[in-house]
Each structure stands twice: as C-alpha cells, then as structure tokens.
C-alpha atoms as an extended CHARMM CRD file, in Angstrom:
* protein
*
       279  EXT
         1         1  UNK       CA             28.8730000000       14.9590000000      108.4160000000  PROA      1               0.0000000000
         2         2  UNK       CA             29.7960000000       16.8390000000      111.7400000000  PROA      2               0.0000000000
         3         3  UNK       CA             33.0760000000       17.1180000000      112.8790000000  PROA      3               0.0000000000
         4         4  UNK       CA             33.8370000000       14.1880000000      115.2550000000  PROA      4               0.0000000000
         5         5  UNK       CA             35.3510000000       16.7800000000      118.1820000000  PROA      5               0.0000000000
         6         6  UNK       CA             31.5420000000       18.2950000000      118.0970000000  PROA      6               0.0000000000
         7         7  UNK       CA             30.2140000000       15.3610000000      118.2970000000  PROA      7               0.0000000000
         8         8  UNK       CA             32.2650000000       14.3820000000      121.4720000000  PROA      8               0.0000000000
         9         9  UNK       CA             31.3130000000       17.6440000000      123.1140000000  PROA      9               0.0000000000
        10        10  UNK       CA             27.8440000000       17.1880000000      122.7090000000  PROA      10              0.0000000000
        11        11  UNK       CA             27.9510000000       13.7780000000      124.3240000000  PROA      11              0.0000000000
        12        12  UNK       CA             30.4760000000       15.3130000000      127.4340000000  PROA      12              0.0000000000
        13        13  UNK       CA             27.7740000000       18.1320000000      127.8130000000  PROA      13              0.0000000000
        14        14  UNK       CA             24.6850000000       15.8330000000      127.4720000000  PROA      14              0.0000000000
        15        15  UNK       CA             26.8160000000       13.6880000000      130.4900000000  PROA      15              0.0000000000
        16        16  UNK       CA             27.5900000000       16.5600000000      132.3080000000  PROA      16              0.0000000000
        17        17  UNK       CA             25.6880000000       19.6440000000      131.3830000000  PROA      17              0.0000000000
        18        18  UNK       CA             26.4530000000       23.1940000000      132.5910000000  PROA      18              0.0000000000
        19        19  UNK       CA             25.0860000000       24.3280000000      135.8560000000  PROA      19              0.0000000000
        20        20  UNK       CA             21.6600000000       25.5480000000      136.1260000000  PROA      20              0.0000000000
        21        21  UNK       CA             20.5070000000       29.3400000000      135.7670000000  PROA      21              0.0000000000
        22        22  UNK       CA             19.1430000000       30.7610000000      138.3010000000  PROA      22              0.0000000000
        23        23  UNK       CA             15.6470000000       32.2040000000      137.0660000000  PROA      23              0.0000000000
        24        24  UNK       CA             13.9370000000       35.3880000000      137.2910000000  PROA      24              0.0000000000
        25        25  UNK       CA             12.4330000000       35.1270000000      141.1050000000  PROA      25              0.0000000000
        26        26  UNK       CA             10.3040000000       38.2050000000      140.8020000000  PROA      26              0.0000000000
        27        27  UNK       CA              8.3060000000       35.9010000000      138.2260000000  PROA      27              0.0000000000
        28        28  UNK       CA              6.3740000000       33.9840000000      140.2530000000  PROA      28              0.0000000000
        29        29  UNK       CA              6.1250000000       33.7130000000      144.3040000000  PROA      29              0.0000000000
        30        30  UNK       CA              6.4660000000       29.9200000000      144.7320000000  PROA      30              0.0000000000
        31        31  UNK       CA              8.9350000000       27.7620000000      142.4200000000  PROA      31              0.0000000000
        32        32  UNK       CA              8.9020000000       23.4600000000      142.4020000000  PROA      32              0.0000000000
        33        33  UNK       CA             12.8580000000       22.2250000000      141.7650000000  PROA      33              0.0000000000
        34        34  UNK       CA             13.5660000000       19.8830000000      139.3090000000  PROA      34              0.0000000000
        35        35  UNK       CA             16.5520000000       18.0950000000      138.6860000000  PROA      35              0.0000000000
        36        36  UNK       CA             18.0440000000       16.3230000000      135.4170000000  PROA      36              0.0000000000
        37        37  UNK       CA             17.9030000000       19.0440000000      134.0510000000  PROA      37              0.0000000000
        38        38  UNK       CA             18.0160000000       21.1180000000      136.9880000000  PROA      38              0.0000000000
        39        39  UNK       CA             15.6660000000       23.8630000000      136.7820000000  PROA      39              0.0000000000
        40        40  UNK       CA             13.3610000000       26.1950000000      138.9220000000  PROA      40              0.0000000000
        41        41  UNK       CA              9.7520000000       25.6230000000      137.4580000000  PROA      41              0.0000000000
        42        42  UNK       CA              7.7440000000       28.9200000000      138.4470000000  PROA      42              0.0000000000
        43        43  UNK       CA              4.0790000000       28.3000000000      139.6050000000  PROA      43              0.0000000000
        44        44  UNK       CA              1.6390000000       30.5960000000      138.5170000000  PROA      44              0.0000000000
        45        45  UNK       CA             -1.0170000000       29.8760000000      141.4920000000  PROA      45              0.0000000000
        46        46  UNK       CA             -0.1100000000       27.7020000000      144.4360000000  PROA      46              0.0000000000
        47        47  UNK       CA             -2.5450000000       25.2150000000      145.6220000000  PROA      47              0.0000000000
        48        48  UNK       CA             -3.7960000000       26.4330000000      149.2340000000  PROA      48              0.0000000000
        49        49  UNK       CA             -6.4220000000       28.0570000000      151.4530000000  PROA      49              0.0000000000
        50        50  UNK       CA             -6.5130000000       31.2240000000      153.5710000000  PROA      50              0.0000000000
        51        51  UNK       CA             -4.3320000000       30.6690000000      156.8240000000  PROA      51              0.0000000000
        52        52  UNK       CA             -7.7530000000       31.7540000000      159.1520000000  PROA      52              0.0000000000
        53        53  UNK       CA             -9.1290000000       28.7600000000      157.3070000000  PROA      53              0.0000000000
        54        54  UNK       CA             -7.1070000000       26.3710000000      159.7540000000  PROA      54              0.0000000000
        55        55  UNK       CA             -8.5990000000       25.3120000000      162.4920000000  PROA      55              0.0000000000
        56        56  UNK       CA             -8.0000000000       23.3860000000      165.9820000000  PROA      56              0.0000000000
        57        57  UNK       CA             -3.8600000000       23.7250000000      164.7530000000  PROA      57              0.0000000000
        58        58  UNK       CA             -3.8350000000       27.2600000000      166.1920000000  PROA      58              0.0000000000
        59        59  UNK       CA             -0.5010000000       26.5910000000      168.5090000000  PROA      59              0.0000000000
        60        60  UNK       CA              1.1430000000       25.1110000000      165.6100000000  PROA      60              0.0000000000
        61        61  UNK       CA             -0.2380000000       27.8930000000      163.1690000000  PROA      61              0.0000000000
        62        62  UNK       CA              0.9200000000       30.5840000000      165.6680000000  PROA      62              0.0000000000
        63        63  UNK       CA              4.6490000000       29.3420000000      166.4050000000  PROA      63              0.0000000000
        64        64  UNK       CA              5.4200000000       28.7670000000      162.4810000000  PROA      64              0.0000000000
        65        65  UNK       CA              4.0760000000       32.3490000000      161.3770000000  PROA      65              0.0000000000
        66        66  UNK       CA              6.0190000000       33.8250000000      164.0070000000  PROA      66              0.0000000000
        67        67  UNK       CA              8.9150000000       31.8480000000      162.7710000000  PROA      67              0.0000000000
        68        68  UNK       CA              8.1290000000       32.7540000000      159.5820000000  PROA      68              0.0000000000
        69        69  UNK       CA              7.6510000000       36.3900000000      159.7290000000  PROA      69              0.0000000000
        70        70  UNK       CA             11.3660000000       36.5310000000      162.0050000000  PROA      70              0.0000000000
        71        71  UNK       CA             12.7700000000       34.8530000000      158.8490000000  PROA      71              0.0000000000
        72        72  UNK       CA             11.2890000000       36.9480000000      156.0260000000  PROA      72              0.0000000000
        73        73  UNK       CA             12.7250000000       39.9880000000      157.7820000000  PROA      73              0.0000000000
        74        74  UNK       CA             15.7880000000       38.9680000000      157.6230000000  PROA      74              0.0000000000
        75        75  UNK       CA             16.2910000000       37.6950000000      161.8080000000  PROA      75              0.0000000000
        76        76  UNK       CA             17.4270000000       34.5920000000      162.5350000000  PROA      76              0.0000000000
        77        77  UNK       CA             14.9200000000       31.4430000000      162.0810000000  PROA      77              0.0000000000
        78        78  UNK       CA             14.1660000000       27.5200000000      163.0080000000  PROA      78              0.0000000000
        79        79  UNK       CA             13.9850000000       25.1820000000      160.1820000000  PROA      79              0.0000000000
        80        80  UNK       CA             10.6780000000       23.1960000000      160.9670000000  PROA      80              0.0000000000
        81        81  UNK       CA              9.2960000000       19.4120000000      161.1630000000  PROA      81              0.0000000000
        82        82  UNK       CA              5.5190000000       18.9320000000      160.9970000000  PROA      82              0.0000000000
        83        83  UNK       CA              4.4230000000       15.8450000000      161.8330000000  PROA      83              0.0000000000
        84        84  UNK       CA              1.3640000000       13.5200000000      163.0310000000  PROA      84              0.0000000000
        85        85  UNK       CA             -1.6980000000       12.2120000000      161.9560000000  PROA      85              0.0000000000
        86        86  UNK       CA             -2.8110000000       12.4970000000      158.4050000000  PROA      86              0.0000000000
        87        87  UNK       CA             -5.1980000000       14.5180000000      157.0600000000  PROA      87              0.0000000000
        88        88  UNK       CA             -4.7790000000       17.0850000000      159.5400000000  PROA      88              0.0000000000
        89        89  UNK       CA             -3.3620000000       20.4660000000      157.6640000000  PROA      89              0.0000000000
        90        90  UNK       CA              0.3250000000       19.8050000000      157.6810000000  PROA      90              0.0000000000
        91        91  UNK       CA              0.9460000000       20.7920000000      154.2440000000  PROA      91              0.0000000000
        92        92  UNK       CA             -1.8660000000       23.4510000000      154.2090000000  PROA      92              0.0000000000
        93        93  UNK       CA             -0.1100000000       24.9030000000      156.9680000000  PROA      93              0.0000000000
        94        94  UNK       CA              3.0430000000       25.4980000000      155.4340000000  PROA      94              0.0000000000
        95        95  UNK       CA              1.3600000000       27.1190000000      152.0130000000  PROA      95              0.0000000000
        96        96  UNK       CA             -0.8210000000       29.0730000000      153.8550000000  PROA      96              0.0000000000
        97        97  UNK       CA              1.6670000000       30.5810000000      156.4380000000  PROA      97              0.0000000000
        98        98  UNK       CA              4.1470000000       31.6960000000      153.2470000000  PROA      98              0.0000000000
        99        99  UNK       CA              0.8560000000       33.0860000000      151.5940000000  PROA      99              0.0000000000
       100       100  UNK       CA             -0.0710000000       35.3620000000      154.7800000000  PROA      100             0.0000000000
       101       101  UNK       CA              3.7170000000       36.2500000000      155.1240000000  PROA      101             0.0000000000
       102       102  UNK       CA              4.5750000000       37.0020000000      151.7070000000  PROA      102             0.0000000000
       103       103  UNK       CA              1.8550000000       39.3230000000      151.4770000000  PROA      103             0.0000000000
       104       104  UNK       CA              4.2100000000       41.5260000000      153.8980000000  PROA      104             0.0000000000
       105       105  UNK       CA              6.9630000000       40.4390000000      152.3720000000  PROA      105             0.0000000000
       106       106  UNK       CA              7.1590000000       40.2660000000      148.9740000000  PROA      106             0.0000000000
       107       107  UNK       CA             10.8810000000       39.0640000000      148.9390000000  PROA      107             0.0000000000
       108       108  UNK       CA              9.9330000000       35.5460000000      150.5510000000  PROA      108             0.0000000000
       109       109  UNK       CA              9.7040000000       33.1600000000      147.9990000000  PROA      109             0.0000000000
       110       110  UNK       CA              8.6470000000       29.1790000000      148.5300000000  PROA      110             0.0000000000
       111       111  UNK       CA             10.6070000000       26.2340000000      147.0320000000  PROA      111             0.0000000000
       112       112  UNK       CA              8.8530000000       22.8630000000      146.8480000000  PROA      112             0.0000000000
       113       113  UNK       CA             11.6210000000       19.7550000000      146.5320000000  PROA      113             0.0000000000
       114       114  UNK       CA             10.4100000000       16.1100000000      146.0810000000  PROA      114             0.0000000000
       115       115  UNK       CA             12.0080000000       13.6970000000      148.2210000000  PROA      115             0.0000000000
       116       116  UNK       CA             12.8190000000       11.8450000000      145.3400000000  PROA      116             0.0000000000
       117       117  UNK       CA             15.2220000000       14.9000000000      145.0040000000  PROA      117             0.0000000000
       118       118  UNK       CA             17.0090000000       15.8290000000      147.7070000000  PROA      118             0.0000000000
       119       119  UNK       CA             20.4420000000       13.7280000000      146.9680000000  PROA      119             0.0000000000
       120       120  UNK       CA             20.1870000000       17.2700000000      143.9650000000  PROA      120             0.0000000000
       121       121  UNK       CA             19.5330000000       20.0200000000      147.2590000000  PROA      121             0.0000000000
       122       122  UNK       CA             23.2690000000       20.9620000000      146.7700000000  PROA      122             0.0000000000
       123       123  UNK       CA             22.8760000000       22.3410000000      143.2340000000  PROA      123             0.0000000000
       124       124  UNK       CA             19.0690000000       24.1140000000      144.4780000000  PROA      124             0.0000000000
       125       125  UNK       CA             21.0890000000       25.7170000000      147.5620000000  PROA      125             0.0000000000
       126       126  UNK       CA             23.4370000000       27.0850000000      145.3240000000  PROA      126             0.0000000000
       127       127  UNK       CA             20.7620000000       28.6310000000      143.0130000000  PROA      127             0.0000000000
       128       128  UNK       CA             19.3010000000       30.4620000000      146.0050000000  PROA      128             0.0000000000
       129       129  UNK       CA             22.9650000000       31.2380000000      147.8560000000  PROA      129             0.0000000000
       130       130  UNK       CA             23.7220000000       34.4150000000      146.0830000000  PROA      130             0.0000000000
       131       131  UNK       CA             19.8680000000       35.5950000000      145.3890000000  PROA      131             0.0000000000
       132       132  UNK       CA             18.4480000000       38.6390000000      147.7350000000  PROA      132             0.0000000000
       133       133  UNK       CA             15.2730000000       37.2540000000      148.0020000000  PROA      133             0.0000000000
       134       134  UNK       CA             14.6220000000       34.8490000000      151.1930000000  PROA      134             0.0000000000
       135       135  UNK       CA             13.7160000000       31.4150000000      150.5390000000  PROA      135             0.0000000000
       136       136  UNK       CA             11.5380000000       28.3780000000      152.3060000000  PROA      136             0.0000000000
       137       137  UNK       CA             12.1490000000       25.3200000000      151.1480000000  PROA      137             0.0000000000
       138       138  UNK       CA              9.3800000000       23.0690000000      151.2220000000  PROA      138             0.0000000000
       139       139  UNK       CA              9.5920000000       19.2900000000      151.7030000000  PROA      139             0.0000000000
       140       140  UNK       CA              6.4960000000       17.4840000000      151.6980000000  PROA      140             0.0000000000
       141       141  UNK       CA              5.7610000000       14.1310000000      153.0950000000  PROA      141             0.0000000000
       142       142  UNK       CA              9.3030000000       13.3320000000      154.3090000000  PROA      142             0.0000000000
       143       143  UNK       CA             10.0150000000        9.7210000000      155.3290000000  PROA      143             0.0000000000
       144       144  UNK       CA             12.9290000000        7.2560000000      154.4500000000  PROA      144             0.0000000000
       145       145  UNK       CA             13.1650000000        3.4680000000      154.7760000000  PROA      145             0.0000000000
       146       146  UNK       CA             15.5790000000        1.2790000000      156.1740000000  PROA      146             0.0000000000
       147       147  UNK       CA             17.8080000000        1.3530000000      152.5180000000  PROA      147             0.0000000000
       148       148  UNK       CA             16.8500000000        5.0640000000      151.8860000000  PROA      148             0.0000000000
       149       149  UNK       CA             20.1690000000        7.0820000000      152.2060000000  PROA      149             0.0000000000
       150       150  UNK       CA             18.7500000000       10.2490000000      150.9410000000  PROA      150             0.0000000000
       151       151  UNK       CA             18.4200000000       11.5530000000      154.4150000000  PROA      151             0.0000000000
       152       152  UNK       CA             22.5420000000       11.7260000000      154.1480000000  PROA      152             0.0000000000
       153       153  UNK       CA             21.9680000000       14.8680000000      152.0160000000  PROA      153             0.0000000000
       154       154  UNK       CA             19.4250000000       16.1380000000      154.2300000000  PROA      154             0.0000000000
       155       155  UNK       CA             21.3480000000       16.0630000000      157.3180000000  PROA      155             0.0000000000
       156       156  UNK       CA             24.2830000000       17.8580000000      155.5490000000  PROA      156             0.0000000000
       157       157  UNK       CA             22.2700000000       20.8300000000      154.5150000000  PROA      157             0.0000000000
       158       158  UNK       CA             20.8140000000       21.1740000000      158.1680000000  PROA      158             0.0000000000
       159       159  UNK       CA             23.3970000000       20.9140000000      160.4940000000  PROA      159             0.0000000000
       160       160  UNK       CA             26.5120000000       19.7830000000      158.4200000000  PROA      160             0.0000000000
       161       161  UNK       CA             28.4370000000       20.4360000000      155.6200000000  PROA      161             0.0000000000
       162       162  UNK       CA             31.0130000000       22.8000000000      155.0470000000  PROA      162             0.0000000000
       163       163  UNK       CA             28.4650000000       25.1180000000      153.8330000000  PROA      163             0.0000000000
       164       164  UNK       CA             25.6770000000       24.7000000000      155.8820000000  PROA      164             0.0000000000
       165       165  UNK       CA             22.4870000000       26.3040000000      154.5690000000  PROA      165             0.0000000000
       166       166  UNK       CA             22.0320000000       29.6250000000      153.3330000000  PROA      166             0.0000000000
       167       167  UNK       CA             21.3350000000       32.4270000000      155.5450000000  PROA      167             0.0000000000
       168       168  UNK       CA             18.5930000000       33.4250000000      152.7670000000  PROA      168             0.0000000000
       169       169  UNK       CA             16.6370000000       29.9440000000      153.7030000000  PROA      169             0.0000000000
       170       170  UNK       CA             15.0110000000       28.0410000000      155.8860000000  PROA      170             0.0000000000
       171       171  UNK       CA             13.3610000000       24.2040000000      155.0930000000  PROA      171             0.0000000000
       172       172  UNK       CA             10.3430000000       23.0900000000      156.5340000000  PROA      172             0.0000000000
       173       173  UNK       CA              9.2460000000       19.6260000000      156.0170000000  PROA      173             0.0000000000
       174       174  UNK       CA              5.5850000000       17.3040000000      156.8500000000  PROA      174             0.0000000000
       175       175  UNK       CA              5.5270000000       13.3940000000      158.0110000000  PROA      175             0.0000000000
       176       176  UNK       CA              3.0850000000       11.5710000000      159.7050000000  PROA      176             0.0000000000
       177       177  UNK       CA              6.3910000000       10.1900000000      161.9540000000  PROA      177             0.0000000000
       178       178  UNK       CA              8.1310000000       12.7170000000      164.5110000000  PROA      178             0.0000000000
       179       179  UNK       CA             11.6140000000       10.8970000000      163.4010000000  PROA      179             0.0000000000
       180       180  UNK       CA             11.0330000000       10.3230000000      159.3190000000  PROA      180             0.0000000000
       181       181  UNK       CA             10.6870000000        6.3470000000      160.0110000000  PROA      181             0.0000000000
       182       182  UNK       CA              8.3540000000        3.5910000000      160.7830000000  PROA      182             0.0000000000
       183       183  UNK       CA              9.0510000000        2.9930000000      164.3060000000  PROA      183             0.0000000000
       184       184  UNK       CA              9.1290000000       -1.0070000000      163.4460000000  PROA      184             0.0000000000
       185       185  UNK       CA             11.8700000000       -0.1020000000      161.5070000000  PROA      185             0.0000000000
       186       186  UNK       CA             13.8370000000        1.7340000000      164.6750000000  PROA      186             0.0000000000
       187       187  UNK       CA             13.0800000000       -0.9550000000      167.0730000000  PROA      187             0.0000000000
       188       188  UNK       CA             14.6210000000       -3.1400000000      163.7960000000  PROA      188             0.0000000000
       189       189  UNK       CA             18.1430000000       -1.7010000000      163.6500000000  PROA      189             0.0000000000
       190       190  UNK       CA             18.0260000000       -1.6030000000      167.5270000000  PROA      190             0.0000000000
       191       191  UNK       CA             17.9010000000       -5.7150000000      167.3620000000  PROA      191             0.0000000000
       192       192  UNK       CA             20.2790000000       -6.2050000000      164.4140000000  PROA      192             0.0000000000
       193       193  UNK       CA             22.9700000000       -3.8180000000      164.4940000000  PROA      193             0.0000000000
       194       194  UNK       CA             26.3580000000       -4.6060000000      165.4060000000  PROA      194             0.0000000000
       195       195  UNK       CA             26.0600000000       -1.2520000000      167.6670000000  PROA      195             0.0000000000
       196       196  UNK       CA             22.1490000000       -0.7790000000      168.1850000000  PROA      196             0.0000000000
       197       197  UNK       CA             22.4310000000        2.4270000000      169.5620000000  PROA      197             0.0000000000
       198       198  UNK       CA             24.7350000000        3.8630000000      167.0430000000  PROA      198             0.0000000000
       199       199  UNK       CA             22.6990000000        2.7100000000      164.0200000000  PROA      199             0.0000000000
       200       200  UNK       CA             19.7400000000        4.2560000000      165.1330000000  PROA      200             0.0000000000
       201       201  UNK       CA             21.1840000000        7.4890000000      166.2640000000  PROA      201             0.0000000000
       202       202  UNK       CA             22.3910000000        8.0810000000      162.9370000000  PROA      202             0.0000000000
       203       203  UNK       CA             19.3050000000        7.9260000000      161.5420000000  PROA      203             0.0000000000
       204       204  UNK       CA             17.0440000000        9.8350000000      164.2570000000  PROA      204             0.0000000000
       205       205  UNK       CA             19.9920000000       12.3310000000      164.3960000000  PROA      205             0.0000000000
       206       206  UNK       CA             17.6980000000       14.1980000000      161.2030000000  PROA      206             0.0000000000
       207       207  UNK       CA             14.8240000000       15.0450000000      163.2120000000  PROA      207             0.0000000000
       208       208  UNK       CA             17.4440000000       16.5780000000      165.8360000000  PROA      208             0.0000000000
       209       209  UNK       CA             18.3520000000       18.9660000000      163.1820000000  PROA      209             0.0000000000
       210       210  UNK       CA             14.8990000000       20.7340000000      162.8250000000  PROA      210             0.0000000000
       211       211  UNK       CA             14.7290000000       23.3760000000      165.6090000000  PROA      211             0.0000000000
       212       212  UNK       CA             11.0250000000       23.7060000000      165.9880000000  PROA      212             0.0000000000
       213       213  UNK       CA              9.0830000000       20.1420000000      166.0800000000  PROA      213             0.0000000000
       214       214  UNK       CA              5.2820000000       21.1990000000      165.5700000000  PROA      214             0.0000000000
       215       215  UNK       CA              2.7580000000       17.5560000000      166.3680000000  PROA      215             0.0000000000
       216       216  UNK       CA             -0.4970000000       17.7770000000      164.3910000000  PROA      216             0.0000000000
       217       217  UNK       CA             -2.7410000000       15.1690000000      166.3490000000  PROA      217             0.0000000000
       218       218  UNK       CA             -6.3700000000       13.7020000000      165.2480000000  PROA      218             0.0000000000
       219       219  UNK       CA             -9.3400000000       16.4150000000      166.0260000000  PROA      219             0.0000000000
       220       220  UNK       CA            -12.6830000000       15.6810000000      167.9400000000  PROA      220             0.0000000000
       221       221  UNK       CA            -16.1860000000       15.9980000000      166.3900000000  PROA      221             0.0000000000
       222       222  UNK       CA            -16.6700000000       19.8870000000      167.4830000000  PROA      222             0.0000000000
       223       223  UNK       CA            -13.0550000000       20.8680000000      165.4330000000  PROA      223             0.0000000000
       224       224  UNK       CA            -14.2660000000       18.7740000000      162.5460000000  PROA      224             0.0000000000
       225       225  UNK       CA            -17.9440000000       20.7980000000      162.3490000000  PROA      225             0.0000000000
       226       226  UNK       CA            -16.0970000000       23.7220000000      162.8730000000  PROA      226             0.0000000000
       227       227  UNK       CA            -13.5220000000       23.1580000000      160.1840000000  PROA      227             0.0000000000
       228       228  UNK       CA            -16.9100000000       22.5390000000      157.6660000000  PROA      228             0.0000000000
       229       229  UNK       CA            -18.5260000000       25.6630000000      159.2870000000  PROA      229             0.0000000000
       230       230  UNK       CA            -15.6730000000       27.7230000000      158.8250000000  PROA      230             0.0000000000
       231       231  UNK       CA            -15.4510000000       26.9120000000      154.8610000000  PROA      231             0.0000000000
       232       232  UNK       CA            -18.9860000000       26.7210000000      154.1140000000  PROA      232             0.0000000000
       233       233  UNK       CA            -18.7770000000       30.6960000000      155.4700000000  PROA      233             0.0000000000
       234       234  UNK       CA            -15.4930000000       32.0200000000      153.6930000000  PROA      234             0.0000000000
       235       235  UNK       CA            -17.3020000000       30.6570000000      150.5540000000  PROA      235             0.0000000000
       236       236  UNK       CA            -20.9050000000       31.6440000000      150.8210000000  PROA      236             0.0000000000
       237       237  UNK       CA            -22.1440000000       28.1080000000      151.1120000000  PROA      237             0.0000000000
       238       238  UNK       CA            -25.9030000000       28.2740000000      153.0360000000  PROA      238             0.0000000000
       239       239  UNK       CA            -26.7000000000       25.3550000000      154.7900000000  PROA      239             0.0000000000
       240       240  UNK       CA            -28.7990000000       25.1910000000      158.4790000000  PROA      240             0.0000000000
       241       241  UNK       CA            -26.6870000000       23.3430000000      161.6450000000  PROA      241             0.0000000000
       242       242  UNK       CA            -28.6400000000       20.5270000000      161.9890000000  PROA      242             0.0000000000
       243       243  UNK       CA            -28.3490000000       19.7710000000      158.0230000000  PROA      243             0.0000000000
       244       244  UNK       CA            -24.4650000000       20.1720000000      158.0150000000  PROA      244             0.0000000000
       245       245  UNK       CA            -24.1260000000       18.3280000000      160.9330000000  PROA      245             0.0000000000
       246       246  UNK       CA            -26.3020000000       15.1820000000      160.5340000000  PROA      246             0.0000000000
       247       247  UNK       CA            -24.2360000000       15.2710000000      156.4320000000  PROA      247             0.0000000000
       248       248  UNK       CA            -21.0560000000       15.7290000000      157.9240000000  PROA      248             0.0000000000
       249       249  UNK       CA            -21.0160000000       13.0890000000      160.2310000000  PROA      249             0.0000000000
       250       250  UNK       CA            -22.1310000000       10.6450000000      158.1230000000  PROA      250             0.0000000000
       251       251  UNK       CA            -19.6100000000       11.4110000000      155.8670000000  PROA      251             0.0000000000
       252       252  UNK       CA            -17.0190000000       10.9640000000      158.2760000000  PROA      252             0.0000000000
       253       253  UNK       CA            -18.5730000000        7.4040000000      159.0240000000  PROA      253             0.0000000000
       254       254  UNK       CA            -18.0690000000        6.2310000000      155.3620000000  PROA      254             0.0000000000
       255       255  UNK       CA            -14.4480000000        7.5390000000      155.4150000000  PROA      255             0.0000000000
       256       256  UNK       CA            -13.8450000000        5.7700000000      158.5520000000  PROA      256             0.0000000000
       257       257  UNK       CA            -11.9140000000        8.8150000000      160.1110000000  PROA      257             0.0000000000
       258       258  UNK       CA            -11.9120000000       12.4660000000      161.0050000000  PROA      258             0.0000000000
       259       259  UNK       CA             -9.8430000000       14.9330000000      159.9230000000  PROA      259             0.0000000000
       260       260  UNK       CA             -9.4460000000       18.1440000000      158.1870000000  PROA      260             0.0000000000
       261       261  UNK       CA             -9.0650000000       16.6660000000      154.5050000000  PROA      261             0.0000000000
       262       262  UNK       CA            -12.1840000000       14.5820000000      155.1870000000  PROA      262             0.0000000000
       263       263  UNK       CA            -13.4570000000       17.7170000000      156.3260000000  PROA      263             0.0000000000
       264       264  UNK       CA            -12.6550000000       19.1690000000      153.2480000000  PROA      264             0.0000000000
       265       265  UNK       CA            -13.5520000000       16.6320000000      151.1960000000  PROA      265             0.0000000000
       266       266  UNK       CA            -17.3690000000       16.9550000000      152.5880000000  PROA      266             0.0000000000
       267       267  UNK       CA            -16.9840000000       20.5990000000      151.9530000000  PROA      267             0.0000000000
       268       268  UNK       CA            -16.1360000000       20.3450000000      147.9800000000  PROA      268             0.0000000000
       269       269  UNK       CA            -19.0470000000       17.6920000000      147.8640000000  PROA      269             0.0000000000
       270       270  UNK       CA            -21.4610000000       19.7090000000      149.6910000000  PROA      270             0.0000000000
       271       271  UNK       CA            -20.4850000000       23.0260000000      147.7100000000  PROA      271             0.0000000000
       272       272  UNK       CA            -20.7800000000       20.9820000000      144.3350000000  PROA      272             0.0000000000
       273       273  UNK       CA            -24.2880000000       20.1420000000      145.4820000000  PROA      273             0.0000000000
       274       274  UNK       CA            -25.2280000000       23.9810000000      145.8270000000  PROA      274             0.0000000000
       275       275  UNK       CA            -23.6860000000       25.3810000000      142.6980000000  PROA      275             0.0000000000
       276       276  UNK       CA            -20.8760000000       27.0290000000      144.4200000000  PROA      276             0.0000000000
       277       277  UNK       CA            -17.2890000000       27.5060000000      142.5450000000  PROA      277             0.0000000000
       278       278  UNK       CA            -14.0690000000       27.1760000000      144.9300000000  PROA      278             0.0000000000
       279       279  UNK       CA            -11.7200000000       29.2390000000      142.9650000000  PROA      279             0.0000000000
C-alpha cells in the first residue's frame, strides 16, 4: 500500500498541477494552446492558401501584412479585429499573412486560442513572455453573449492588466460583428440596465482595444469569378470562361450566397471533377 502523504500529493498536484513547459518553438511554425493540461500542441502543416490567392480584400490584405511585417521585425505593432460578412477570407487572411511573413522571418511563430479558452490566456502569455521568438496570437471567430464574461480576460491582456501583453506578441482576432455582439443584444442592455450607457460601454470597450479594425464586406459577381479564376490557375485546373462561369453561378444560386468559401467550395468540387489534387 502507498504511503498516505504520496497519496495526498498526488491528489494536490492532480488539483493543481505544475505550470506548463514551454516547448521547443523551433519545432513547428504555428502552435494551437490547450489548457487543462496546459500545453502548446505544435502543428505540423497549417491549414491555408497562398496570400496572392485572396482576392477583392486587397486593402485589408495590405494594412495587416504591413502590420505584420513591422511586428516580426521587432517595431512596434496594432493588435487586429477582422470582422464582417461570412465567408469572406477573414481567417484565411490571418494564416496566409503569417505564412508570407514568416517566410522572412523565421522567428514569427502563430498561436491559435479557442474562445472557449481565453479565461487560460494568462498562463499562454506567460509561456511566450520570456521566449525570443515573436508571437501572433490567433483568435478565431470571437463573439460573446450577454452572460459570456470571458471577454473580462480579453480586455485585460489588451489594454489592462498589470502586465499588459508581451512586447514579443500581438493578437489578432475574426467576427462577423465589428463589436463581438449581436447588436439585439446592445440595444438590450441599453433598455434594461440600471445605467444603459455604462453597461454597454463595458462591453464595446473590447473592440476599442484592437488598434487596427479591418471590415470584410460581401463581394459582387466579378470578385467571386475572379476568386474561382484565380484558384483554378494556381492549381492547373483547365476549364473555358463561359463553362466556369455558367457552373459557378449556379452554384452560388443553390448556396443562396456569394462569397469566397462558396467560391471555394465550387473550386474543390470542380477540381474533384477533373482529377486534380489540392495538396
């Protein structure tokens, strides 16, 4: 039988176990955080297309690589909101600007953290706090509810804190809403709260907190063809105008919008159809 003092050690540590490692960052060039346990889970091949991929976002694409590039060497950078309609390259934005980027720089590394997560960003911050390498955090599809108070650890690592973040990185978040909430939900606390203003400025205040706001907004019919065009090329995918066109459109009609993951969507289907691997 085990000695009843190791037994009660175990449990403590199981309760509270020691902090995380920090792992070998020259492993991999993109990392997802996980917490209980916390860890750094290295990712042998991110998920994203070439940045000259993107198109009809070229204002958005241009301001966050030059962001991007300031940061990775070493000057002083925004953290960014993307937001607007769906569909539209938010995400692939942000994975394709840190491929480009890290290309020149081999020290920028990318840091995915589920929403689900962020009340654990403390403990990933201070993972990355003493590293040399130069980090973006990544927070995809950000939005919070009216009883969500994860945002409270959000705004901390922004703007607040004792802390603040790390000079070493830099978060950039996607939502389809400019300030992280349904705006039923603002005009809500404006006609219930004790102090309407107040309740909703605490809130919005997050949005505040990211210094470049980049809107994606939905793309016309010649942005969509191009988008297809522009794959069906990088990939070797032979198909005449008329063909892709008259396809593409009537693919858009059965999704019942127009975007660039509908676009993309067409694209895998059509390439399918000719034999022609993605990877």
């Amino acid at each position: 039988m085990s000695d009843p003092l190791d037994r009660i050690a175990d449990a403590l540590e199981r309760l509270s176990p020691p902090p995380a490692k920090a792992p070998d960052f020259t492993a991999a060039t993109a990392f997802v955080w996980h917490a209980d346990p916390d860890r750094l889970e290295p990712i042998a091949k991110v998920n994203r297309v070439a940045v000259e991929l993107l198109v009809g976002i070229d204002r958005s694409r241009d301001t966050l690589l030059a962001n991007t590039r300031r940061f990775a060497a070493g000057m002083p950078a925004n953290n960014a909101l993307l937001w607007g309609a769906r569909g539209m390259g938010k995400s692939s934005l942000v994975k394709a600007i840190h491929g480009a980027v890290q290309a020149e720089y081999n020290a920028l590394k990318m840091i995915e953290i589920q929403r689900e997560d962020l009340p654990s960003i403390g403990r990933c911050l201070a993972l990355l706090r003493e590293a040399p390498e130069r980090f973006v955090l990544f927070c995809d599809d950000l939005s919070f509810s009216h009883d969500d108070a994860h945002y409270k650890s959000l705004k901390a690592v922004l703007d607040g804190g004792i802390e603040g973040r790390p000079d070493n990185v830099v978060l950039y978040a996607t939502s389809n809403r400019r300030h992280l909430m349904p705006r039923d939900m603002i005009e809500n606390e404006r006609s219930t709260a004790i102090s309407p203003a107040e309740a909703v400025e605490e809130k919005v205040s997050l949005s505040d907190r990211f210094g470049l706001w980049l809107g994606f907004h939905p793309c016309d019919q010649d942005e969509y063809l191009a988008m297809i065009r522009g794959y069906c090329d990088a990939f070797g995918v032979v198909i005449s105008d008329e063909t892709l066109r008259a396809e593409a459109i009537e693919w858009q009609a059965t999704r019942g919008s127009r975007s660039g993951r509908v676009a993309w969507q067409y694209f895998t289907d059509l390439a399918g159809r000719r034999g022609v691997t993605l990877s």
